[in-house]
N, C-alpha and C positions, 0 to 999 in steps of 0.2 A: 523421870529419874536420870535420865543422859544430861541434863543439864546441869543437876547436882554439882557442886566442887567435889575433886577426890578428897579423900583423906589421907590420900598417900602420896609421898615427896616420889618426884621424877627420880632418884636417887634409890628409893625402895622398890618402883617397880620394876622400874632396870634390875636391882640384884633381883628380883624376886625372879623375876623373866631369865635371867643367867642361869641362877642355880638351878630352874626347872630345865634350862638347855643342858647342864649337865647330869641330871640325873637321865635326863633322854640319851643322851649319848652313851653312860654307863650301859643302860638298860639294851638299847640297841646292837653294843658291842658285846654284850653277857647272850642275846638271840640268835647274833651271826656268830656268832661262836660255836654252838649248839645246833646248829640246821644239819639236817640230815639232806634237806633235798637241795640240790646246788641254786635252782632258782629262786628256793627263797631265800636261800643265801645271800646270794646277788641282790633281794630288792632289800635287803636286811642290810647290806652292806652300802646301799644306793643310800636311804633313809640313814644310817651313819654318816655318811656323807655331808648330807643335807643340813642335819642337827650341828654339825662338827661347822658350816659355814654361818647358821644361825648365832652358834655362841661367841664365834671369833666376829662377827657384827656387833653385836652387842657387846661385847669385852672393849672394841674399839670406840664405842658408843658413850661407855660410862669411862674408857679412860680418858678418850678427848676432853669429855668432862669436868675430870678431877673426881671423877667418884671411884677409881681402881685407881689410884698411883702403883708403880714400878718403879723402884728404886734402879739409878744406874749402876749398871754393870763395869766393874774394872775388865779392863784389856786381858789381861791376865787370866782371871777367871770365865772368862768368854772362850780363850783359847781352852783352856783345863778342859770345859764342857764341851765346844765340841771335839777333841783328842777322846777325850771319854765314851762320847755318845756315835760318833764316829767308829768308834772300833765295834761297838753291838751290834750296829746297824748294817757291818758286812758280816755279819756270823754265817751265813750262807744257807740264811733258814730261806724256804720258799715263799 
């Protein structure tokens, strides 16, 4: 059977492999969220981690590709986002 040709384009299993990185990641971060005991907190938050550098692999994967384009960003709106995202991110939550 492993010699079989796939039936599925390098293009497919790439997204199929992303979108499963992000629902892990969802799932992950919906866990540590919810832990009562800090240790498993921690490997709840370790495995968020982990997920979070698998998808940004693979995101880079299919964009070198041409399979995610990114449109370019104006100057402008570059600055707008980080001014915006910027100020949230000192709210002075812990």
């Amino acid at each position: 059977m492993a010699s079989e040709a796939s039936n599925y384009s390098d293009k497919e299993i790439l997204s199929d492999a992303l979108n499963t990185e992000k629902a892990a990641t969802a799932n992950y971060n919906s866990f540590s969220n919810e832990c009562v005991h800090e240790s498993v907190r921690h490997t709840m938050l370790h495995c968020l981690e982990q997920e979070h550098d698998i998808q940004q692999d693979l995101f880079e994967i299919m964009h070198a590709r041409g399979y995610y384009p990114t449109p370019a960003a104006e100057e402008k709106k570059i600055r707008d986002a980080i001014q915006t995202f910027s100020s949230t991110a000192t709210c002075g939550c812990k």
